[in-house]
N, CA, C and O atoms as a GROMACS GRO file, in nm:
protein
  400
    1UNK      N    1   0.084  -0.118   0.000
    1UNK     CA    2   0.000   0.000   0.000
    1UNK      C    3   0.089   0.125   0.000
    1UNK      O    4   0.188   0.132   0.072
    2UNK      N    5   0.047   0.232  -0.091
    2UNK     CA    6   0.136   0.358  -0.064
    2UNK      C    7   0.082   0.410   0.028
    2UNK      O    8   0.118   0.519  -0.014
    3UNK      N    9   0.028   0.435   0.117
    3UNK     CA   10   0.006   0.537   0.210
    3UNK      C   11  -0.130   0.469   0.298
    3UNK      O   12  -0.225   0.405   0.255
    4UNK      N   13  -0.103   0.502   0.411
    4UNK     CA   14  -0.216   0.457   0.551
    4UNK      C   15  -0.354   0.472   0.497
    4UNK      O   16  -0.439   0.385   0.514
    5UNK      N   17  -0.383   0.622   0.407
    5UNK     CA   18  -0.507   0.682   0.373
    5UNK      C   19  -0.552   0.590   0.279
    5UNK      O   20  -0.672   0.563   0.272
    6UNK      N   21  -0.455   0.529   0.190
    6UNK     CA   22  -0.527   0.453   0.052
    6UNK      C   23  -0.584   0.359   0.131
    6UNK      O   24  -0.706   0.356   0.121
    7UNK      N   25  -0.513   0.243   0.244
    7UNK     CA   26  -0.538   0.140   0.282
    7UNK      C   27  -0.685   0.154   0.386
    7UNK      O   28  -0.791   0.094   0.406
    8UNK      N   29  -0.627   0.247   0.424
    8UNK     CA   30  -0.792   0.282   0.553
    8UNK      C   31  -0.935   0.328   0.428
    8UNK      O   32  -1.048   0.299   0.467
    9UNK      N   33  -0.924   0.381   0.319
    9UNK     CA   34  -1.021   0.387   0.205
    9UNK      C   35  -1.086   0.221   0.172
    9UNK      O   36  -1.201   0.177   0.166
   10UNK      N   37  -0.955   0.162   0.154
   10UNK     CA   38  -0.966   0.006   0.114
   10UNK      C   39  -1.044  -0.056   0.183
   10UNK      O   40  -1.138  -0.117   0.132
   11UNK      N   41  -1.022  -0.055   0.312
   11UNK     CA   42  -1.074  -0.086   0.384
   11UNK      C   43  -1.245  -0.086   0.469
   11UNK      O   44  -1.316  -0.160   0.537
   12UNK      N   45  -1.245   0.066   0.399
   12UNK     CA   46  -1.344   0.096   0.399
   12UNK      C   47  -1.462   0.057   0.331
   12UNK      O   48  -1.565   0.021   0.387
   13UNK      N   49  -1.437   0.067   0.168
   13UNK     CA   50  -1.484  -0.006   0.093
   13UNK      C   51  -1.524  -0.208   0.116
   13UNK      O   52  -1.635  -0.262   0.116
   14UNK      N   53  -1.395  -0.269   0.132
   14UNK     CA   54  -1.424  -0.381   0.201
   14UNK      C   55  -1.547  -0.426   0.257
   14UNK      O   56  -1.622  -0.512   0.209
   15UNK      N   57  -1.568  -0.342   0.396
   15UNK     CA   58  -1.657  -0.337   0.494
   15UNK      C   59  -1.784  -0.270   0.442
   15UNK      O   60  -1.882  -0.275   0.516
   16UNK      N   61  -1.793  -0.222   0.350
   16UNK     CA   62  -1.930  -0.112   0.348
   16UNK      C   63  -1.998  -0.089   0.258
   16UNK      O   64  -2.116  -0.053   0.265
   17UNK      N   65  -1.895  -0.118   0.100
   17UNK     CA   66  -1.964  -0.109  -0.026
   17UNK      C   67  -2.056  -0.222  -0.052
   17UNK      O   68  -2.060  -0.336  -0.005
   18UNK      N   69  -2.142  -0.147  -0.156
   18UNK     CA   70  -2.285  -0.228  -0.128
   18UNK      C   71  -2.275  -0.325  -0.303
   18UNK      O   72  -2.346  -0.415  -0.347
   19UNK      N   73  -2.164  -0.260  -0.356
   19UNK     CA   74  -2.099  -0.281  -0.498
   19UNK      C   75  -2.010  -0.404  -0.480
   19UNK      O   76  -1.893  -0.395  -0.443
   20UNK      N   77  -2.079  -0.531  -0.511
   20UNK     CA   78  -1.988  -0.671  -0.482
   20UNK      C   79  -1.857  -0.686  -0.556
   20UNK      O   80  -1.767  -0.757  -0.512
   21UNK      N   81  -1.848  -0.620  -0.666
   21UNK     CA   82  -1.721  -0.619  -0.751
   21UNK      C   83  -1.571  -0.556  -0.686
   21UNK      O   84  -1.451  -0.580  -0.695
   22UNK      N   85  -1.675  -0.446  -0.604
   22UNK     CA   86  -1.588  -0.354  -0.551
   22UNK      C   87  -1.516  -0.365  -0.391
   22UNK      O   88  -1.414  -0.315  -0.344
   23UNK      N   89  -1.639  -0.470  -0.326
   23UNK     CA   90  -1.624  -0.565  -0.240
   23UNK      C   91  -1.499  -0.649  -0.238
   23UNK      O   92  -1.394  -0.634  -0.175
   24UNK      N   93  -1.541  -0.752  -0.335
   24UNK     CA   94  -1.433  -0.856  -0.412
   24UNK      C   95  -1.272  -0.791  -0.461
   24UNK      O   96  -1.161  -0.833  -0.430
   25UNK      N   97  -1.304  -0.695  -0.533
   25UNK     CA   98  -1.176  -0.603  -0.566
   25UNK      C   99  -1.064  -0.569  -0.388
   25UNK      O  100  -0.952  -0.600  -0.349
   26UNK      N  101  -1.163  -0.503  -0.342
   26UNK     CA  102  -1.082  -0.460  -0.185
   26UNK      C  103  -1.064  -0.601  -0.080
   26UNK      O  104  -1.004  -0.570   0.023
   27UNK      N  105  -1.102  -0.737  -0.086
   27UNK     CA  106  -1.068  -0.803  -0.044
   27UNK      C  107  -0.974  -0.880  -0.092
   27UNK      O  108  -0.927  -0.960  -0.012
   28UNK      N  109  -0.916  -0.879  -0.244
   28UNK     CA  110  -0.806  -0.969  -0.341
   28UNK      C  111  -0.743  -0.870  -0.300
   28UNK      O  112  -0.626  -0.909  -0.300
   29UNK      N  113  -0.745  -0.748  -0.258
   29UNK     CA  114  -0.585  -0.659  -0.233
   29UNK      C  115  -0.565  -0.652  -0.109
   29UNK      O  116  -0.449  -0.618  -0.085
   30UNK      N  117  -0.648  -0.673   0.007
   30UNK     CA  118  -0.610  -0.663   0.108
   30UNK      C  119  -0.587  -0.798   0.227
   30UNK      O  120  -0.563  -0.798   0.348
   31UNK      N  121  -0.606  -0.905   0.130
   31UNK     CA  122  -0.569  -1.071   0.125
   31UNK      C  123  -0.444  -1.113   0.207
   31UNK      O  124  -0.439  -1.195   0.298
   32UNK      N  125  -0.320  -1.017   0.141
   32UNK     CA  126  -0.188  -1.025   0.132
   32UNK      C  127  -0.159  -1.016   0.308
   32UNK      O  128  -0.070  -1.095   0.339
   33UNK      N  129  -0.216  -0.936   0.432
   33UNK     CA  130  -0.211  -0.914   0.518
   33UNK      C  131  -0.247  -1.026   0.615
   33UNK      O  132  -0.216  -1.044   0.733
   34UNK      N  133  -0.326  -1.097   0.525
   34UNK     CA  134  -0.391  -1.213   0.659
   34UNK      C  135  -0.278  -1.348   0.590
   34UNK      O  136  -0.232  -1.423   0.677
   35UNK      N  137  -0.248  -1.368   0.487
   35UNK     CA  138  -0.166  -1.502   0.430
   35UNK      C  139  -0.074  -1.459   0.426
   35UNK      O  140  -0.011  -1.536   0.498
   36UNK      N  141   0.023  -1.354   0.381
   36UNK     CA  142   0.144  -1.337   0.415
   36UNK      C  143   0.248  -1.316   0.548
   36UNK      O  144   0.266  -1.201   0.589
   37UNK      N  145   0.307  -1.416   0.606
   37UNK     CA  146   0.392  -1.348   0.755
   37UNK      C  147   0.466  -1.240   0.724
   37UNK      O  148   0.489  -1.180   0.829
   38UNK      N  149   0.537  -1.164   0.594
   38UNK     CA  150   0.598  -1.079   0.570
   38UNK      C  151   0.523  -0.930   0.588
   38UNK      O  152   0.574  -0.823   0.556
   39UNK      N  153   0.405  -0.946   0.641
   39UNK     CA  154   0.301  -0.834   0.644
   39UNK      C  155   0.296  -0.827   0.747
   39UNK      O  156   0.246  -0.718   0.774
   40UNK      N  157   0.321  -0.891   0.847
   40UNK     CA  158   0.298  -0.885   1.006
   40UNK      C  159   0.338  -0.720   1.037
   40UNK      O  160   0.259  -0.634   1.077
   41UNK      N  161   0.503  -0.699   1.004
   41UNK     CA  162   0.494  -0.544   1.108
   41UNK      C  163   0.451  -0.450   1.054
   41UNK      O  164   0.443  -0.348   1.122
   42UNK      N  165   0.396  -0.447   0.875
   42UNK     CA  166   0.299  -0.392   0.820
   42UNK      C  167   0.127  -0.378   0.896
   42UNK      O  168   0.080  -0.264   0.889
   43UNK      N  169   0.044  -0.476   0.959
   43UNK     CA  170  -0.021  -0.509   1.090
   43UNK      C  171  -0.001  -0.414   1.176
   43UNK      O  172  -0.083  -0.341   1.231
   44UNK      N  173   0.126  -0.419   1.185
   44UNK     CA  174   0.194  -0.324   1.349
   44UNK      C  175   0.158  -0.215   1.347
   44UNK      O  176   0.091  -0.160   1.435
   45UNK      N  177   0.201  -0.161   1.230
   45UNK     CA  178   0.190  -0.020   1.205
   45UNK      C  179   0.057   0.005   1.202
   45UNK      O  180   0.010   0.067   1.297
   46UNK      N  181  -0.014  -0.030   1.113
   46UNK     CA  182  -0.130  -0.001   1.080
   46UNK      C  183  -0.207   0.027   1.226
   46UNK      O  184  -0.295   0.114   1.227
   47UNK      N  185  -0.185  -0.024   1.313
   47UNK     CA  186  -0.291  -0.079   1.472
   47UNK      C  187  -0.189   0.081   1.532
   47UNK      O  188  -0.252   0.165   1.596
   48UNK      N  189  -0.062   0.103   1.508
   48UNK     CA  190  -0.002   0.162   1.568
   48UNK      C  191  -0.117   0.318   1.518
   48UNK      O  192  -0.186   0.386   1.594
   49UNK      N  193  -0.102   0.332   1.386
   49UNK     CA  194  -0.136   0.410   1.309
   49UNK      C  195  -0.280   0.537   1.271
   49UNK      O  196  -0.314   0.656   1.268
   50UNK      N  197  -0.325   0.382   1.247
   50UNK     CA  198  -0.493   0.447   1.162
   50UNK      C  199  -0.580   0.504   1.235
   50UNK      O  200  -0.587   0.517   1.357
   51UNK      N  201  -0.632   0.531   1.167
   51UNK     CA  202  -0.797   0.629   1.290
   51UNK      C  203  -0.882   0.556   1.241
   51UNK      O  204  -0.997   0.568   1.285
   52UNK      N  205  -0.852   0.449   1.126
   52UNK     CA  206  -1.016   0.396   1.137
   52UNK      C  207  -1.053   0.273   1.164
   52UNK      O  208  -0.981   0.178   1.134
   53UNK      N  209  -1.171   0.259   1.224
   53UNK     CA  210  -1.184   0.170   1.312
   53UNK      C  211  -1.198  -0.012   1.164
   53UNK      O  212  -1.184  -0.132   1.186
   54UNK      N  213  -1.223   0.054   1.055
   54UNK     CA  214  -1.244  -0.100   0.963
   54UNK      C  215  -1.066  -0.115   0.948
   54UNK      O  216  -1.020  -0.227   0.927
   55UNK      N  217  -0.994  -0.021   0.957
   55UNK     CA  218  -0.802  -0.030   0.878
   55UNK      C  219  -0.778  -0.146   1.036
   55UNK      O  220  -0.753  -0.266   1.032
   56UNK      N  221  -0.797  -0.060   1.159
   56UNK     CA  222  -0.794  -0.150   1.284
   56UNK      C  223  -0.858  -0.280   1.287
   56UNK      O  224  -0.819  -0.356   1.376
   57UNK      N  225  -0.946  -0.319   1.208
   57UNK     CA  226  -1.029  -0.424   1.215
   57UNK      C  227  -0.948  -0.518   1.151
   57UNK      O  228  -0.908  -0.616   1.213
   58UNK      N  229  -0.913  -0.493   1.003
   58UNK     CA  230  -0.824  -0.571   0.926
   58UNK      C  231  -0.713  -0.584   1.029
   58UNK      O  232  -0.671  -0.695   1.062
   59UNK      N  233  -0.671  -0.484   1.074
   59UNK     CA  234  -0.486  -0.530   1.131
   59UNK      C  235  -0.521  -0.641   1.217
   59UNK      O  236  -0.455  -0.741   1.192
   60UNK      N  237  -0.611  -0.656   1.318
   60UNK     CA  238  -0.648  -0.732   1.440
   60UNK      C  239  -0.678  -0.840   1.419
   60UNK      O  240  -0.643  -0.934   1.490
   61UNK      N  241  -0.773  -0.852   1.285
   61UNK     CA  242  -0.799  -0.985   1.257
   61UNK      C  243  -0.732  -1.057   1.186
   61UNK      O  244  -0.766  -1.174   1.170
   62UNK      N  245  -0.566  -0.983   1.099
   62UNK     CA  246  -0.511  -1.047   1.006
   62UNK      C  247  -0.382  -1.094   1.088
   62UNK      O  248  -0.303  -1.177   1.044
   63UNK      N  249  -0.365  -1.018   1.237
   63UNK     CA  250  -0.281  -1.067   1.297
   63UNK      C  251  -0.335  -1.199   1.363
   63UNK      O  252  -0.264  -1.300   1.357
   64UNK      N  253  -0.439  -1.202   1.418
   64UNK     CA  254  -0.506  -1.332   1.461
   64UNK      C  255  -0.507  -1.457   1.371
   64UNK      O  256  -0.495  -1.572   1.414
   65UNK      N  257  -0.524  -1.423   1.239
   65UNK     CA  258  -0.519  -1.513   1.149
   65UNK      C  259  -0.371  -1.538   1.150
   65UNK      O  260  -0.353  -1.653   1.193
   66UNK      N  261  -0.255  -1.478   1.121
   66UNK     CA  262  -0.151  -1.524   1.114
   66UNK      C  263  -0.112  -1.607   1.236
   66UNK      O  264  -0.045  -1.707   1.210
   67UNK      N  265  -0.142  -1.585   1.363
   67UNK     CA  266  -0.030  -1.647   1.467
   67UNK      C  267  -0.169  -1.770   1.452
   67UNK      O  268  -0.103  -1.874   1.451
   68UNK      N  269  -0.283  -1.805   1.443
   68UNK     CA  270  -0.328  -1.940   1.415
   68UNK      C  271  -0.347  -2.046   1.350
   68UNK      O  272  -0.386  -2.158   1.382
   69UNK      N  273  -0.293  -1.964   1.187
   69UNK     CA  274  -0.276  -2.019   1.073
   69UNK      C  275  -0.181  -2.082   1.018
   69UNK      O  276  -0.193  -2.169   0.932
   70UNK      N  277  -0.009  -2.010   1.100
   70UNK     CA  278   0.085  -2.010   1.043
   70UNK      C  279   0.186  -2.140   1.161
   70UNK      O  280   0.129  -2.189   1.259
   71UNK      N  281   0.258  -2.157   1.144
   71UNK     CA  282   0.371  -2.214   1.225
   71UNK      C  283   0.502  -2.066   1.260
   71UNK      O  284   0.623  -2.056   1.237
   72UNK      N  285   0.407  -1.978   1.321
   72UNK     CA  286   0.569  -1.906   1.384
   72UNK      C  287   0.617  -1.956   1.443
   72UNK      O  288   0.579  -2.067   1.479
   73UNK      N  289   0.730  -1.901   1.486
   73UNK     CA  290   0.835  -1.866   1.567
   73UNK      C  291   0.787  -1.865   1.711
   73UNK      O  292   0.716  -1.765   1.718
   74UNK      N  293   0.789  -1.928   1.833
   74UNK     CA  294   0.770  -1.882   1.958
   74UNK      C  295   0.805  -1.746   1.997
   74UNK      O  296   0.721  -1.675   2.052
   75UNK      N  297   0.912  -1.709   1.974
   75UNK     CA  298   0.911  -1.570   1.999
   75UNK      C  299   0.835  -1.468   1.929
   75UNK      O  300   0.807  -1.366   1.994
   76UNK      N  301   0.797  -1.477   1.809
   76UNK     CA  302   0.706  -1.380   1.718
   76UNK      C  303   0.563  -1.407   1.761
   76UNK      O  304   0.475  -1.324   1.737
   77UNK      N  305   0.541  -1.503   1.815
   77UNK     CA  306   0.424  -1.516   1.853
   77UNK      C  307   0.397  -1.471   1.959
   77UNK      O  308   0.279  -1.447   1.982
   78UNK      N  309   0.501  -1.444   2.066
   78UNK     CA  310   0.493  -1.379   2.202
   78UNK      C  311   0.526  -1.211   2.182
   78UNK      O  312   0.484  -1.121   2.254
   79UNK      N  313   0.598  -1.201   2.080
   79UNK     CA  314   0.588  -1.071   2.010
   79UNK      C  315   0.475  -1.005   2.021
   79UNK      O  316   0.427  -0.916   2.092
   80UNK      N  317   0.440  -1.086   1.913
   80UNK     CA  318   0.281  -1.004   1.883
   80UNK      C  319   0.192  -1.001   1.982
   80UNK      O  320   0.150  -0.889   2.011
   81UNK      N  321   0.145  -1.109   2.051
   81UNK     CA  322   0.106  -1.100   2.220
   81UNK      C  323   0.118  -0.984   2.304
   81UNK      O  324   0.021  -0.928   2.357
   82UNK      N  325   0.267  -0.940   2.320
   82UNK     CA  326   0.270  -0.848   2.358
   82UNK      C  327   0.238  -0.715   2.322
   82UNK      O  328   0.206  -0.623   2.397
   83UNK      N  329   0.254  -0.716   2.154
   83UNK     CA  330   0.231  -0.611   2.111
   83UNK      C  331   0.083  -0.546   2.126
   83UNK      O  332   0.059  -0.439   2.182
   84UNK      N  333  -0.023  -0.647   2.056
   84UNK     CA  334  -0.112  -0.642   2.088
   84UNK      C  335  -0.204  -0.608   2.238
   84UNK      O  336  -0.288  -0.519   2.246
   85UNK      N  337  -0.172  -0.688   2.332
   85UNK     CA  338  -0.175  -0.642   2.502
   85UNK      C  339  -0.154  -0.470   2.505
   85UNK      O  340  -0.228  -0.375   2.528
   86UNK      N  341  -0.020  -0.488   2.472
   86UNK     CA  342   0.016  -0.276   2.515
   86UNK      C  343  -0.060  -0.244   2.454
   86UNK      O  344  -0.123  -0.163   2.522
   87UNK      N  345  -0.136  -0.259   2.294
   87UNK     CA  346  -0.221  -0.189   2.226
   87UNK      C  347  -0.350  -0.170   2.294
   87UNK      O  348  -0.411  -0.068   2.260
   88UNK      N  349  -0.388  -0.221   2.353
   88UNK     CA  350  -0.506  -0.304   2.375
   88UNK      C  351  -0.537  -0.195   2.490
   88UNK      O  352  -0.645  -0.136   2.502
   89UNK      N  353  -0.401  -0.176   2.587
   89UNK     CA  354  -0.389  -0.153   2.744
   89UNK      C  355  -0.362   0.021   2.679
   89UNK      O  356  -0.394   0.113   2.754
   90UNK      N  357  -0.337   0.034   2.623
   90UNK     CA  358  -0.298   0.187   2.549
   90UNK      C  359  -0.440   0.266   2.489
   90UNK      O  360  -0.480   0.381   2.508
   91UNK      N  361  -0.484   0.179   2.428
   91UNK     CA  362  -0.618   0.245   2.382
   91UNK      C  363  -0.737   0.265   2.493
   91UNK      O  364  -0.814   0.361   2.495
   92UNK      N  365  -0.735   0.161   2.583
   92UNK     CA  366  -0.834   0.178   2.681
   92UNK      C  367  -0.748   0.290   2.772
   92UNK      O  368  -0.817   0.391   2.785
   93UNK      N  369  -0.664   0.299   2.816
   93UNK     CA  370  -0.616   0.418   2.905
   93UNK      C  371  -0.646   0.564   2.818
   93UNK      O  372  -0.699   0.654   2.885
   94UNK      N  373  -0.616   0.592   2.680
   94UNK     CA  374  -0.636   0.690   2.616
   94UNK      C  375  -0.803   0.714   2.618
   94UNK      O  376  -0.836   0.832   2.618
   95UNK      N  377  -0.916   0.612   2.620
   95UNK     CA  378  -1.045   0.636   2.599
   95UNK      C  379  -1.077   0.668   2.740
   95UNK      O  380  -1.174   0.742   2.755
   96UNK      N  381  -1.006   0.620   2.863
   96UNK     CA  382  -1.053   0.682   3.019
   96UNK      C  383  -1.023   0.811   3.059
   96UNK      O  384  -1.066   0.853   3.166
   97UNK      N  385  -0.936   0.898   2.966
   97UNK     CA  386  -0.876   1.022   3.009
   97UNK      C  387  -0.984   1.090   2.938
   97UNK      O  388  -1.051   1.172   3.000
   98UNK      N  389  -1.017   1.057   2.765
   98UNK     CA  390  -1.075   1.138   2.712
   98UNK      C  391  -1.205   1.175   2.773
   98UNK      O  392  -1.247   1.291   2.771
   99UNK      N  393  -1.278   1.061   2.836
   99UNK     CA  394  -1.386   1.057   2.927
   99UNK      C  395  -1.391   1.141   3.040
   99UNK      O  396  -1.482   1.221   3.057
  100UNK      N  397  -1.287   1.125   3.124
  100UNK     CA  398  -1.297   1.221   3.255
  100UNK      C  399  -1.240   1.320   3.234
  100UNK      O  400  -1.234   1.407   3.320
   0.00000   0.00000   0.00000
């Protein structure tokens, strides 16, 4: 993907267009994230990254798909564990401040 904005569009589309071609189109390009392990810290970023909640949806579920699908590494798999956790523990602390 060139840029966060194309992919969070993609994404968008994915999730929302009512146009099955266009459906089908944004899911053959955004494929590469859930079957490829070379996309993982591509994942990272994205979760690190996006504002939108479907770009977050893909990263979360394509990382889930990878560490159940794939034969990692014990350590990449505790990687991402962790990564995910701080994310997880980061976003809910940022949504309790914005609140009070």
């Amino acid at each position: 993907m060139e840029c966060l904005a194309q992919l969070e569009a993609l994404c968008e589309r994915l999730y929302n267009s009512l146009d099955s071609a266009e459906r089908a189109h944004a899911e053959s390009t955004l494929k590469c994230f859930s079957v490829n392990t070379e996309y993982i810290s591509q994942c990272q970023y994205i979760l690190d990254n996006a504002s939108t909640p479907y770009a977050l949806l893909l990263a979360s579920s394509s990382l889930l798909k990878q560490v159940t699908e794939h034969r990692l590494p014990l350590q990449l798999r505790l990687d991402i564990r962790n990564f995910l956790v701080l994310a997880v523990l980061y976003t809910y602390k940022c949504s309790k401040t914005k609140v009070a």
